[in-house]
N, C-alpha and C positions, 0 to 999 in steps of 0.2 A: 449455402443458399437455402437448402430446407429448412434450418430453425430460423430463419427469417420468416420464412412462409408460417411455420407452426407460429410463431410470434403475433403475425399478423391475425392469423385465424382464433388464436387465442384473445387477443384485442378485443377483435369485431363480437366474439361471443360475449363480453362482459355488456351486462345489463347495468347503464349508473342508474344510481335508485335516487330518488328525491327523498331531502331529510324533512323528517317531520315537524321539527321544529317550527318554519314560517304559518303555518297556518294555529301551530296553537298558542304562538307569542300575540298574533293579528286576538284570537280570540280571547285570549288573558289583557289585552289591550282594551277590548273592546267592552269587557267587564268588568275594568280600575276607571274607565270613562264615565260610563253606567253608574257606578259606586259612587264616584265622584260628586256628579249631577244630584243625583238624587237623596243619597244620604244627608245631605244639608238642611235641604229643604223639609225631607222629615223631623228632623231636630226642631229648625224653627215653629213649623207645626205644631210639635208634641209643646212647647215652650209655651205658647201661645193657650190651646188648650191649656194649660197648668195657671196660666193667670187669670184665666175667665174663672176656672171653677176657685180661683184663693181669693178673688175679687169678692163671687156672691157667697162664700163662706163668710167674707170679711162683713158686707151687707145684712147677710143672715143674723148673725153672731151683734151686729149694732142696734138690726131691731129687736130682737131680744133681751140686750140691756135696755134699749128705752122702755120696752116695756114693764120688765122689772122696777126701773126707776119711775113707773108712772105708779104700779101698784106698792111700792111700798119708798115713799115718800123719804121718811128719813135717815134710808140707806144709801140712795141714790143709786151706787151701781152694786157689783158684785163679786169679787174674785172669784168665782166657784160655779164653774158650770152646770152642775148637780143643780142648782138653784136656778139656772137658766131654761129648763125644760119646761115645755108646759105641758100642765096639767091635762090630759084627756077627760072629755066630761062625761059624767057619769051621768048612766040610767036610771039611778034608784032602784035597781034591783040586784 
């Protein structure tokens, strides 16, 4: 009859512990969600920007052959970018 008792007292003293697990699965959850959402949307973004600035590169780079092809007549265009710069004008000094 006594190791029933110690049994019992020994029982009541165990402390169950909660695992730590459910709150950092919840938190690993809630930052594949996060990740999810919004990484996309940066992509598209950054995409986007990348066509505007190859769009007026592409703009830049066309008025620059017209203009070439306007100053020099019977070349018409240019293969060589070197020759697409313009001139800075001089001060005469």
């Amino acid at each position: 009859m006594q190791s029933n008792q110690s049994e019992v007292a020994t029982n009541s003293r165990v402390i169950k512990r909660r695992s730590a697990w459910p709150p950092i699965l919840g938190a690993m959850t809630l930052v594949l969600i996060l990740a999810a959402i919004l990484i996309p949307g940066q992509i598209v973004s950054r995409v986007a920007r990348d066509e505007t600035s190859a769009m007026e590169s592409l703009r830049a780079l066309t008025d620059r052959e017209l203009q070439y092809a306007a100053a020099h007549p019977s070349n018409r265009y240019t293969c060589e970018f070197a020759l697409l710069k313009t001139d800075a004008p001089s001060n005469g000094g």
